[in-house]
N, C-alpha and C positions, 0 to 999 in steps of 0.2 A: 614470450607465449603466456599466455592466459594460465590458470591454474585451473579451473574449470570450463574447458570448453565445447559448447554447445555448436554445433552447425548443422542446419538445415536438417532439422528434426522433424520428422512428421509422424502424425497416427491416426489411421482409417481404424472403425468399428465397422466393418462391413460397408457400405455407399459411401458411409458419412466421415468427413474426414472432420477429428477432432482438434487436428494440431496440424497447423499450414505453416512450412517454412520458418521452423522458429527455432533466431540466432542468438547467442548472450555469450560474451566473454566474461569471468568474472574471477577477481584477483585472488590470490591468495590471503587469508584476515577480513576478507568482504562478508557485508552484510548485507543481503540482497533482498527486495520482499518481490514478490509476485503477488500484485493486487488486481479484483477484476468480480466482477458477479458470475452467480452461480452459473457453470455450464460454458465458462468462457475456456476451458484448457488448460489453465493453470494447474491443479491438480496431477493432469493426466501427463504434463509437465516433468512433473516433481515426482512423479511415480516409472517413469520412466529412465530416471538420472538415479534412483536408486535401482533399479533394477526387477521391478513389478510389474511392469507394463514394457513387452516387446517393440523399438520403435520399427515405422511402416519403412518409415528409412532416416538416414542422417547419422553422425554420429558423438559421440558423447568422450571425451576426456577427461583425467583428471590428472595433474602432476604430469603430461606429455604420457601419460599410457593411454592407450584406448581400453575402453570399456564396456565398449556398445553390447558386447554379446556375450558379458561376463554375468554367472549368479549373481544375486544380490547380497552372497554370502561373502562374495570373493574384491567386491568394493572398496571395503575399509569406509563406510557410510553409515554414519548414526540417523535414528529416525525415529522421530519423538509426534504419536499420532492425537489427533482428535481427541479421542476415548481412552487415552491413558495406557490401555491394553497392558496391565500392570498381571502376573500372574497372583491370581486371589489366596492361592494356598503357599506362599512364598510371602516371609517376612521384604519388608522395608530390604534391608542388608542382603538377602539372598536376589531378589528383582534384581538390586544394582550390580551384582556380582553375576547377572544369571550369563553376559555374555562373555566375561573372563570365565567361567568354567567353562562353555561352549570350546573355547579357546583351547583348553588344559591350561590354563595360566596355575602355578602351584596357589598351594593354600594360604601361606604367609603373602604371598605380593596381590594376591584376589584381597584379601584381608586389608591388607595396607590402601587396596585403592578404591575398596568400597568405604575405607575412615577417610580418606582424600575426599571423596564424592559425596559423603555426608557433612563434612564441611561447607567444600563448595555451596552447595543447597542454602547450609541454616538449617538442616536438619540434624547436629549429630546424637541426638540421646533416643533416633526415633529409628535406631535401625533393628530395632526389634520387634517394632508393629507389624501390624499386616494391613494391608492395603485399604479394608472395611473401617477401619482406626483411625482413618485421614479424613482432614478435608478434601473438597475438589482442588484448590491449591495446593495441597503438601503432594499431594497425587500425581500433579504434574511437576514437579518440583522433579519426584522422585522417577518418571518415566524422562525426564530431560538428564539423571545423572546416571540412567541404565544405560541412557544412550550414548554418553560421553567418558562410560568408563572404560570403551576399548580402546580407545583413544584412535576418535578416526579422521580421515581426512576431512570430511567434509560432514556436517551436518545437517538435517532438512527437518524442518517444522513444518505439520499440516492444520493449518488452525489451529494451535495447538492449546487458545486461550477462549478461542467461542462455547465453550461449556461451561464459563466463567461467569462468578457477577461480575458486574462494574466495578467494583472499588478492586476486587482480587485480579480482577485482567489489566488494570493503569500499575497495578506493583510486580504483579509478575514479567509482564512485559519489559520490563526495566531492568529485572531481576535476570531474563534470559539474557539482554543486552549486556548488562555489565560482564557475565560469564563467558559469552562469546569474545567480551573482547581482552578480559583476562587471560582465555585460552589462546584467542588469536585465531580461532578456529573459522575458515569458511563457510558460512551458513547462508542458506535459502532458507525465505521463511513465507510460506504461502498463507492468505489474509483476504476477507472482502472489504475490512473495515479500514479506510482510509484513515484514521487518525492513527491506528496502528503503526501501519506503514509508513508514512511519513514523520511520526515522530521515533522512529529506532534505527529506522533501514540508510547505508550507506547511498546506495542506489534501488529505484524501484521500480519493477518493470511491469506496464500496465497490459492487461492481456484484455482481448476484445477479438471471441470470434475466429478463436485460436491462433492467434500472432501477436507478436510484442508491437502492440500499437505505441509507443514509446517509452524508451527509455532513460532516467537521468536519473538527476537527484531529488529530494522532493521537492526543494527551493525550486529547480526544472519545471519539474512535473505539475506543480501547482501553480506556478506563475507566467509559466509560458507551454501552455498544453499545446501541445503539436497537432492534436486532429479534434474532432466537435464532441467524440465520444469521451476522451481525456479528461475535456474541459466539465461536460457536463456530469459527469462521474465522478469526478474527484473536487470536494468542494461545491459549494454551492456558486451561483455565478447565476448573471445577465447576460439573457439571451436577446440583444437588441436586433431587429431587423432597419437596416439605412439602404438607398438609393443612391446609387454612383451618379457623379456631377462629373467628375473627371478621371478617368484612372491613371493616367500621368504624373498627376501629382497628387494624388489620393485623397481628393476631395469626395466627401458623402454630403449628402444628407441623412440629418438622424433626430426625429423628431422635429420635424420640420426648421431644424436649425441648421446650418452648414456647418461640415466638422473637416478638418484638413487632420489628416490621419498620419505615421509617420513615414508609409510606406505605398509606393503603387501597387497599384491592384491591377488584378486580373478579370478586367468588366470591360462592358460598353456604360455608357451614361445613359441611363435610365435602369439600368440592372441592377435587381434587388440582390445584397449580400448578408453575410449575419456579424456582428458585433458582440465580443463578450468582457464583459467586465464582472469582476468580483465586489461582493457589497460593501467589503473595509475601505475599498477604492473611492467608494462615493461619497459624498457630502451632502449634509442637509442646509441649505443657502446658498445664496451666491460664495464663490470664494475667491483666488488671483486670478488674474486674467488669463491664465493659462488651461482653464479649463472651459469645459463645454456646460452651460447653464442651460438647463430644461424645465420645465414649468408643467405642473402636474396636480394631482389631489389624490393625498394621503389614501386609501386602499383598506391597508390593515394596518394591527402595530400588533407584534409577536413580544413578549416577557419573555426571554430566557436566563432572567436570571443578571449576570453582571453584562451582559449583551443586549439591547434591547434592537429587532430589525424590524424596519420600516419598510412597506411597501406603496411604491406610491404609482397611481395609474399617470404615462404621461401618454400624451397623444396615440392612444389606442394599444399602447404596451404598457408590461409592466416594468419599474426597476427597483431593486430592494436595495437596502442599505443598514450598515451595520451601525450603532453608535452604540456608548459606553453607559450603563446605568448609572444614572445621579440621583443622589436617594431625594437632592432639594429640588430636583427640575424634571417632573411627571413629563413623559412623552409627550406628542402632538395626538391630536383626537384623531379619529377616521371623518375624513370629509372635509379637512383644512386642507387650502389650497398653497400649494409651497414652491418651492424653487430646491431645485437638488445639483448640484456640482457634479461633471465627469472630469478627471483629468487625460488629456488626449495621448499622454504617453502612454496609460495603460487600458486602452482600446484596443483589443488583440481581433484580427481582422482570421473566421477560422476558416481551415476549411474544409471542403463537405465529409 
């Protein structure tokens, strides 16, 4: 049995149901992200399994106890928000101690495990500040080790780095990883920002519209998206539109080239379907014979840097493509006519 398990979880706000049918087994030491744009569920998810949100029905496990209809006092659930929600007139050391005295835990082992928790961190000579004395990263630093010092079963992050810059969200992100997996402690961690997600989380469950429109790993999730919302959400990607020749044996047309795809389809011949391809996939030139060669004229050319993507129009669509900055070899101009490589194994056929 699962360590945390979820089944057929749902939540109506009056008409509107926010949360349809939503199942996730998730192990014991897991690290899970729930990724997904604004208003997709996810949250109301995650507020739910702690205990914030009453569900409309379904029920919630942790460790083989039911929990569906317990306070969120009574959980054993850490929960490390947005906003830090750090109390302002309480030092560093009292914040991280504040849920061992909720507790009655004595004075000497609240003491002992608020110096344990200041460790952990990288914070230990700061447990005398107050919370206006932080940066936004020691901030969170410190509402992740208030959460982890009653030592709970399970952990939950709510965006807990989107009030971050860029350089202090790629360290801390790493920084909560490595701790969860020191602790070993089961954590959900909810996220809009796919490079998040996919570079920390065990498995990641993409939400769309309130249900786990798929679940895996990000290697999964990124290179074989199970539905068109998947694809087009996580990662950037070509959306090619081809004509079935045969669905038998999964011949298309796709820019007026024939492509034999690796798999049959579910068409008549002549019926339009969608084709998606990722732009590291592509080539600029011909390449082995294994691949699908389209003939186009260059679009745009985007710098980002050690990345340089190429867009190039081919017969009335577009397809992008990634290659590598060479500081001796300036891109192709907008308006050169080129040749671009597909390889037919990773032409992922989606569907609607």
């Amino acid at each position: 049995m699962a360590f945390l398990d979820i089944q057929h979880l749902e939540k109506s706000f009056g008409p509107t149901r926010v949360v349809k049918d939503f199942n996730l087994d998730i192990e014991k030491g897991e690290f899970v992200s729930f990724l997904g744009p604004s208003g997709c569920g996810k949250t109301t998810v995650l507020r739910m399994v702690a205990g914030f949100e009453t569900p409309t029905s379904g029920a919630i496990r942790i460790d083989g106890r039911e929990v569906t209809g317990l306070a969120a006092n009574r959980r054993n659930i850490g929960m490390v928000f947005q906003s830090y929600a750090l109390f302002p007139n309480l030092t560093v050391a009292e914040n991280i101690g504040f849920g061992l005295k909720v507790a009655r835990e004595g004075k000497a082992a609240t003491a002992r495990r608020v110096g344990e928790m200041l460790d952990l961190i990288g914070l230990p000579q700061l447990g005398g500040r107050y919370p206006f004395q932080l940066s936004g990263g020691q901030q969170q630093r410190v509402a992740l080790a208030r959460a982890l010092a009653p030592r709970p079963q399970v952990l939950l992050l709510d965006e807990p780095l989107s009030a971050l810059d860029a350089k202090v969200r790629i360290s801390l992100r790493d920084e909560i990883r490595r701790i969860q997996r020191d602790l070993g402690i089961t954590a959900i961690f909810v996220t809009h920002d796919q490079e998040e997600a996919l570079s920390i989380s065990d498995r990641v469950v993409v939400t769309h519209r309130g249900v786990a429109d798929q679940v895996g790993t990000p290697f999964e999730i990124y290179n074989r998206p199970a539905t068109r919302f998947v694809a087009q959400f996580v990662g950037t990607l070509n959306l090619l539109d081809a004509d079935v020749l045969d669905a038998t044996t999964g011949k298309v047309r796709l820019g007026g080239v024939p492509v034999a795809l690796d798999q049959p389809l579910n068409g008549r011949p002549g019926e339009r379907i969608s084709l998606a391809m990722r732009p590291e996939s592509v080539e600029l030139g011909r390449s082995d014979c294994d691949r699908v060669v389209l003939s186009g004229e260059i679009a745009a050319v985007h710098f980002l840097g050690s990345v340089i993507r190429i867009k190039v129009a081919v017969a009335g669509q577009f397809v992008s493509l990634d290659t590598f900055n060479q500081p001796d070899r300036p891109p192709p101009s907008v308006g050169t006519t080129v040749e671009v490589s597909l390889p037919h194994r990773d032409l992922l056929v989606l569907a609607a």
